[in-house]
N, C-alpha and C positions, 0 to 999 in steps of 0.2 A: 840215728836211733836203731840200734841193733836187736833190742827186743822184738817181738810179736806182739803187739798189743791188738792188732785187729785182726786174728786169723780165719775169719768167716764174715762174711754180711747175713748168712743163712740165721735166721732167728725162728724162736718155735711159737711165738706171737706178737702180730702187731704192737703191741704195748713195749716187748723188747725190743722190738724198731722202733720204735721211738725212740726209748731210751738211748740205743745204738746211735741214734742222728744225731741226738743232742751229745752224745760222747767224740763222734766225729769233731761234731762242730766245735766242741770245746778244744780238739786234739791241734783242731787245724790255728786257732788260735794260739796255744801250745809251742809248738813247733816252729809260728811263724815271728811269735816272740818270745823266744825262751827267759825274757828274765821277768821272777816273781814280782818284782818292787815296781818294774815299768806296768806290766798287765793289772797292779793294785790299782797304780796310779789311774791309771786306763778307765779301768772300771767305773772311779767316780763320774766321770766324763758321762759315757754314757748308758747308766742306770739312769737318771733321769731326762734320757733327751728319746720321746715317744720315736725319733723318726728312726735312729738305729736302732732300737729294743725291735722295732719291727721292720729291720734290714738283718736283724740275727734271727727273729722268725722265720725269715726266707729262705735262712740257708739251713736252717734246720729240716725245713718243709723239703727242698731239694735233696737233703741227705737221706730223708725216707724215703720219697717216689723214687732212691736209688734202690735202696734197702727195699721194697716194696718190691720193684721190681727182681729184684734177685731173690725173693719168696716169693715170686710167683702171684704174689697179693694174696699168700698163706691159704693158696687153692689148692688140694692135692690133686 
């Protein structure tokens, strides 16, 4: 992938870290299955099985304490 799509972790509020985690986290699934019709497929899987919706909570949560840490916890 030759684009930039992520050229800062630096965000100018928690809230954009967030949203930043949750864009990671969807990028890394992205990337890791490039094809749209498999990741459909995927999806019905697990949208309703509680255990992975909160195995992608976690990675989402790790992508911010990343993010988090790299704004400093948005402390000047």
């Amino acid at each position: 992938m030759s684009d930039s799509w992520l050229p800062s972790l630096v965000t100018a509020t928690p809230q954009e870290g967030f949203d930043l985690a949750v864009r990671l986290s969807r990028m890394g699934v992205k990337l890791t299955q490039p094809s749209d019709q498999v990741r459909d497929k995927l999806r019905a899987a697990y949208e309703q099985d509680s255990a992975q919706l909160i195995a992608i909570s976690q990675v989402i949560a790790i992508h911010f304490q990343t993010i988090a840490a790299a704004n400093n916890h948005w402390r000047s």
